[in-house]
C-alpha positions in Angstrom: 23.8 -10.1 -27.7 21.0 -12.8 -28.5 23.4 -15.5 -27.4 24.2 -13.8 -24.4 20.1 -13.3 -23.8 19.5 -16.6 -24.7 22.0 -17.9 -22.0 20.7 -16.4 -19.2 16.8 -17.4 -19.9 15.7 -18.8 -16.3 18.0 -18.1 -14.8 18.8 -16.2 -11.7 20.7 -13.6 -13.4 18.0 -13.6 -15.7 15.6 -12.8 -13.5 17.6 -9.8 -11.9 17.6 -8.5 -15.7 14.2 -8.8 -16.0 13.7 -6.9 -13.1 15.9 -3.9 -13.9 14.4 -4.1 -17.8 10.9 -4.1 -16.3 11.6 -0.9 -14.1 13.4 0.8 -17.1 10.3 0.1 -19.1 8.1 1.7 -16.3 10.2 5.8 -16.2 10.3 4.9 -20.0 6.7 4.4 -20.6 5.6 7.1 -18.3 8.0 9.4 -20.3 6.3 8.3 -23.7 2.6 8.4 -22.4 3.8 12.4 -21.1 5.1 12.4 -25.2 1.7 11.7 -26.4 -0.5 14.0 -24.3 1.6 16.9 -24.1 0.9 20.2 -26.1 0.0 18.5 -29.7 -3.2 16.4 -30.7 -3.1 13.0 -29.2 -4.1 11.5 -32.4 -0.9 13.3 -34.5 1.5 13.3 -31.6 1.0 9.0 -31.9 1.4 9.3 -35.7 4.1 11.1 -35.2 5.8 8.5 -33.0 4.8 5.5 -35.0 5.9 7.0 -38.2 9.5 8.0 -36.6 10.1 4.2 -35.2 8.4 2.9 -38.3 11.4 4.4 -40.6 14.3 4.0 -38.0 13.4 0.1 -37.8 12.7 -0.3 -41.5 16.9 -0.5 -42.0 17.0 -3.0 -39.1 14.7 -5.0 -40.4 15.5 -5.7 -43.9 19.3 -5.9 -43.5 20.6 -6.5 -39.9 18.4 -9.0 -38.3 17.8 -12.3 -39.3 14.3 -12.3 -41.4 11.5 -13.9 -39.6 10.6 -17.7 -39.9 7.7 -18.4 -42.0 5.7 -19.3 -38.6 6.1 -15.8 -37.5 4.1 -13.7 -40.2 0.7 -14.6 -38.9 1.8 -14.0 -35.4 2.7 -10.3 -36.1 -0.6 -10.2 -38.4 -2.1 -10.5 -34.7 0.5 -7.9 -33.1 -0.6 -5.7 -35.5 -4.4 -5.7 -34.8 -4.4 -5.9 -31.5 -1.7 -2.7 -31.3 -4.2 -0.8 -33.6 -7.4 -1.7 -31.2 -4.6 -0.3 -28.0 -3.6 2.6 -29.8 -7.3 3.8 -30.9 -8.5 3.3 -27.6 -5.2 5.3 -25.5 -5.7 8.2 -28.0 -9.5 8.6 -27.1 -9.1 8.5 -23.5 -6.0 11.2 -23.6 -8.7 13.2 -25.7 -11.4 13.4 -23.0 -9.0 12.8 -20.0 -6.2 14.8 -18.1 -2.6 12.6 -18.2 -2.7 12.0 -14.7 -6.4 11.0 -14.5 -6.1 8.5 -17.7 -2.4 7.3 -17.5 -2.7 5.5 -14.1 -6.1 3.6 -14.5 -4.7 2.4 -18.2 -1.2 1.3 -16.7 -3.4 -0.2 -13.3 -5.8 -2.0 -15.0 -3.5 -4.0 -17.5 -1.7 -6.1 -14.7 -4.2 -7.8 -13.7 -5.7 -9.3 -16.9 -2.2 -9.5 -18.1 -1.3 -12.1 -15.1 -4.3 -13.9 -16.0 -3.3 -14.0 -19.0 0.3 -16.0 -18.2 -1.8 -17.9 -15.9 -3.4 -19.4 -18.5 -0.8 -19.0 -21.6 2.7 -19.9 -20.2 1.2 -21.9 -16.7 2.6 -18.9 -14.7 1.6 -19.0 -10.7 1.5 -16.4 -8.0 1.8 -16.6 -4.7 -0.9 -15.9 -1.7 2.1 -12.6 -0.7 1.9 -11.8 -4.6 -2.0 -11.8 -5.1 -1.6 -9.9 -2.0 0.5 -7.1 -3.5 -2.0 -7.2 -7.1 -4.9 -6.5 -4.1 -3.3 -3.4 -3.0 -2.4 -2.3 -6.8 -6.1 -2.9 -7.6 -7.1 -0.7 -4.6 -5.2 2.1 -5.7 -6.1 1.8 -9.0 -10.2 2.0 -7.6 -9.4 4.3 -5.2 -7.6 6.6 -7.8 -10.9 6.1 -9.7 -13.6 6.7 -7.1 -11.4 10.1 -6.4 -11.5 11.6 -10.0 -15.0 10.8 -10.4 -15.5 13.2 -7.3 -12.9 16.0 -7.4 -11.8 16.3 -10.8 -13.3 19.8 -12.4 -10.7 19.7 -15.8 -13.0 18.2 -18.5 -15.6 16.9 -15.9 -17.9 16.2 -18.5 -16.0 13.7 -20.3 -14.5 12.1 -16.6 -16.9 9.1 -16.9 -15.7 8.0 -20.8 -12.1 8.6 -19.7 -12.4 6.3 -17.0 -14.0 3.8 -19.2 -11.9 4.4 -22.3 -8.9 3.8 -19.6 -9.8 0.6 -18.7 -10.8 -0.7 -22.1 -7.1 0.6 -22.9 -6.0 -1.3 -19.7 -7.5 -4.7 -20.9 -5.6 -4.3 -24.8 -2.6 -3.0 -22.5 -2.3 -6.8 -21.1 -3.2 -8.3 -24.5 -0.6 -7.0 -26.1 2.0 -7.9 -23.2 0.7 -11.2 -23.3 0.4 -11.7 -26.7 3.8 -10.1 -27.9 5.4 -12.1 -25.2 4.4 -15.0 -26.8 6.0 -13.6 -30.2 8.9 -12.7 -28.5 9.7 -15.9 -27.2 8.7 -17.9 -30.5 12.0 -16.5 -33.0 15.0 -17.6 -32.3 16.3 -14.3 -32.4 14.4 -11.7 -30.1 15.8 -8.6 -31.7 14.0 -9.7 -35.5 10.8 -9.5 -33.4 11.6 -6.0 -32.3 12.3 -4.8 -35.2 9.7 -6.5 -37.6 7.4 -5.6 -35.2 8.4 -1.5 -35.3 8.5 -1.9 -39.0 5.3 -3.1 -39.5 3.0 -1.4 -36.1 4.5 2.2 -37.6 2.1 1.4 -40.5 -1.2 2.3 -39.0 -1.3 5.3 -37.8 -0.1 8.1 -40.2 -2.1 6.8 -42.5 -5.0 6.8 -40.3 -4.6 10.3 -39.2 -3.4 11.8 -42.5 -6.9 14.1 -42.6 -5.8 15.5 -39.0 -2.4 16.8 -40.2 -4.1 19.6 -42.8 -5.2 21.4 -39.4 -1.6 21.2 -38.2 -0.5 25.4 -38.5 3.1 25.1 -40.2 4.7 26.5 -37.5 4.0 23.4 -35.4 5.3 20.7 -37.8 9.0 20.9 -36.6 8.0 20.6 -32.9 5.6 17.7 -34.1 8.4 15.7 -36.1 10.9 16.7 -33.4 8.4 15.0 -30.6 8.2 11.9 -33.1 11.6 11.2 -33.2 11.7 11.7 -29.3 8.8 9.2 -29.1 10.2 6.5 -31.3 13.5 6.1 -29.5 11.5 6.3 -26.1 9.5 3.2 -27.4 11.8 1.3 -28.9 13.9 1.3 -25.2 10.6 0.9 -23.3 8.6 -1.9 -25.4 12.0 -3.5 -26.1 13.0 -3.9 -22.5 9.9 -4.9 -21.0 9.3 -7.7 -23.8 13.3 -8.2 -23.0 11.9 -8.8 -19.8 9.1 -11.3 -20.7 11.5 -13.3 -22.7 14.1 -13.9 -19.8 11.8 -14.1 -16.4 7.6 -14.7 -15.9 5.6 -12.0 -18.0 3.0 -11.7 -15.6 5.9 -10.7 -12.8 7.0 -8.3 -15.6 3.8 -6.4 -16.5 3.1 -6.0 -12.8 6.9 -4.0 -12.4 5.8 -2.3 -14.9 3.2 -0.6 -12.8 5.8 1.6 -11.1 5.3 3.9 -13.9 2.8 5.6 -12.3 4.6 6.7 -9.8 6.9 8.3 -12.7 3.9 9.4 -14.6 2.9 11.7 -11.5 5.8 13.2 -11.1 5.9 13.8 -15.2 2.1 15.7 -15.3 3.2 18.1 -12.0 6.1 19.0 -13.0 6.5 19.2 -16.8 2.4 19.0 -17.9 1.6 21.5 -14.9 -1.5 19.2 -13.6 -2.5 19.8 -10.7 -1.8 15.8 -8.2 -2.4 16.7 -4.7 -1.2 15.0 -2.0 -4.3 12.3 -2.1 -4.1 10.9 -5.1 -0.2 11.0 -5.1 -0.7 8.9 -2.1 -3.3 6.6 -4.5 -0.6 6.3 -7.3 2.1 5.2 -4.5 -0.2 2.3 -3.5 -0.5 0.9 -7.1 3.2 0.8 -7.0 3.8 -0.4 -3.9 1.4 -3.2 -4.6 3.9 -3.6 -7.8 6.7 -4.3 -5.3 5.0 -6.7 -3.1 4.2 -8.8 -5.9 8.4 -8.7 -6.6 9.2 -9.4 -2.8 6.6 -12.1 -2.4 7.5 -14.0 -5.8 
């Protein structure tokens, strides 16, 4: 399989790969941010998660991938912080934020820095149809904002932190992308960063959280465990494809796509959370991914 990925880098067929793996990532991701704001704590549903992938990887790992070069330990030293900084941040915006309020500022704010980002980091250029399309993402994003500032009742008086926490979530959102693509693409063999990275990210939080879990009632720790297996194969298929992604076509083309997940994440908090969308800002989360396409079709 890394042959095969390694073949295909740049290419046209590449590129068509990324652009399925980046779409995958988007109804994955939606399904995961749904995972971690559903019915448990934020904070244990995430430790959950990251203690379920941490153990599944921890095999992969140590005796089925190739073992990182010596160049690669400092750059997952980085990984590391900067997915403890992302993961602080998303849990205390889902805490003062409905799903559908904080999911598509978080998603909408990261493309933006994260195409700056390649800009500067891998000499990645857009064209004028593409900044076009990032215009009308940023315009649903604002738009989305201005609206939940004024209709939103649901934890009104933490609205105004959400929204901020969002964004600050947004900007570590395109870090990481950035960042991890540049890990990604510096082993020889993608699938050791995958799963050195699991191993090591699912680290963090249990042991962060481990003062939360003595509130947890007993019956709850089956559906809690059960959710954090759930989680951990949702992430590995979501973060894997989308740095997949990265690795064969442009990242900032890639995080962009990515975007769609709004769209996805809509339909996740009407249906299955039971928030109430509306027609307006349904139309507002269309707009960010529609401003996700244009950036495709003008590239």
């Amino acid at each position: 399989m890394s042959a095969f990925i390694a073949s295909i880098e740049g290419t046209p067929a590449g590129h068509t790969a990324a652009l399925v793996l980046a779409l995958m990532a988007a109804f994955l991701h939606a399904i995961f941010g749904a995972l971690q704001k559903g019915r448990h704590d934020p904070w244990l549903s995430r430790a959950a998660i990251d203690a379920s992938y941490g153990l599944l990887s921890a095999p992969l790992a140590l005796f089925v991938v190739p073992w990182p070069e010596p160049h690669m330990w400092p750059i997952f030293a980085g990984a590391f912080v900067i997915h403890v900084g992302y993961k602080l941040l998303q849990a205390m915006a889902y805490q003062r934020g409905a799903y559908t309020v904080v999911y598509p500022v978080v998603r909408g704010t990261g493309p933006l820095f994260a195409v700056l980002g390649a800009m500067l980091i891998f000499g990645e250029h857009f064209t004028a149809g593409q900044w076009g399309g990032v215009a009308v993402l940023l315009t649903g994003i604002f738009g989305l904002a201005a609206y939940n500032l004024r209709h939103v009742d649901l934890g009104r008086e933490t609205l105004v932190p959400a929204l901020g926490l969002a964004v600050a979530t947004g900007s570590f959102v395109a870090l990481y992308t950035t960042y991890d693509a540049y890990g990604i693409r510096s082993t020889a063999d993608p699938f050791t960063f995958l799963a050195w990275f699991f191993f090591i990210d699912g680290l963090f939080m249990p042991v962060y959280t481990h003062r939360r879990w003595r509130s947890l009632p007993s019956s709850e720790m089956v559906p809690l465990v059960r959710r954090g297996v759930l989680g951990a194969v949702v992430a590995w298929l979501s973060f894997g494809s989308i740095m997949m992604a990265t690795r064969l076509d442009k990242v900032g083309e890639a995080a962009v796509l990515r975007e769609t997940s709004t769209v996805f994440a809509a339909l996740i908090g009407w249906v299955v959370l039971k928030e109430k969308v509306g027609p307006r800002r349904l139309v507002l989360m269309a707009l960010i991914a529609s401003g996700a396409v244009l950036v495709e079709l003008a590239g």
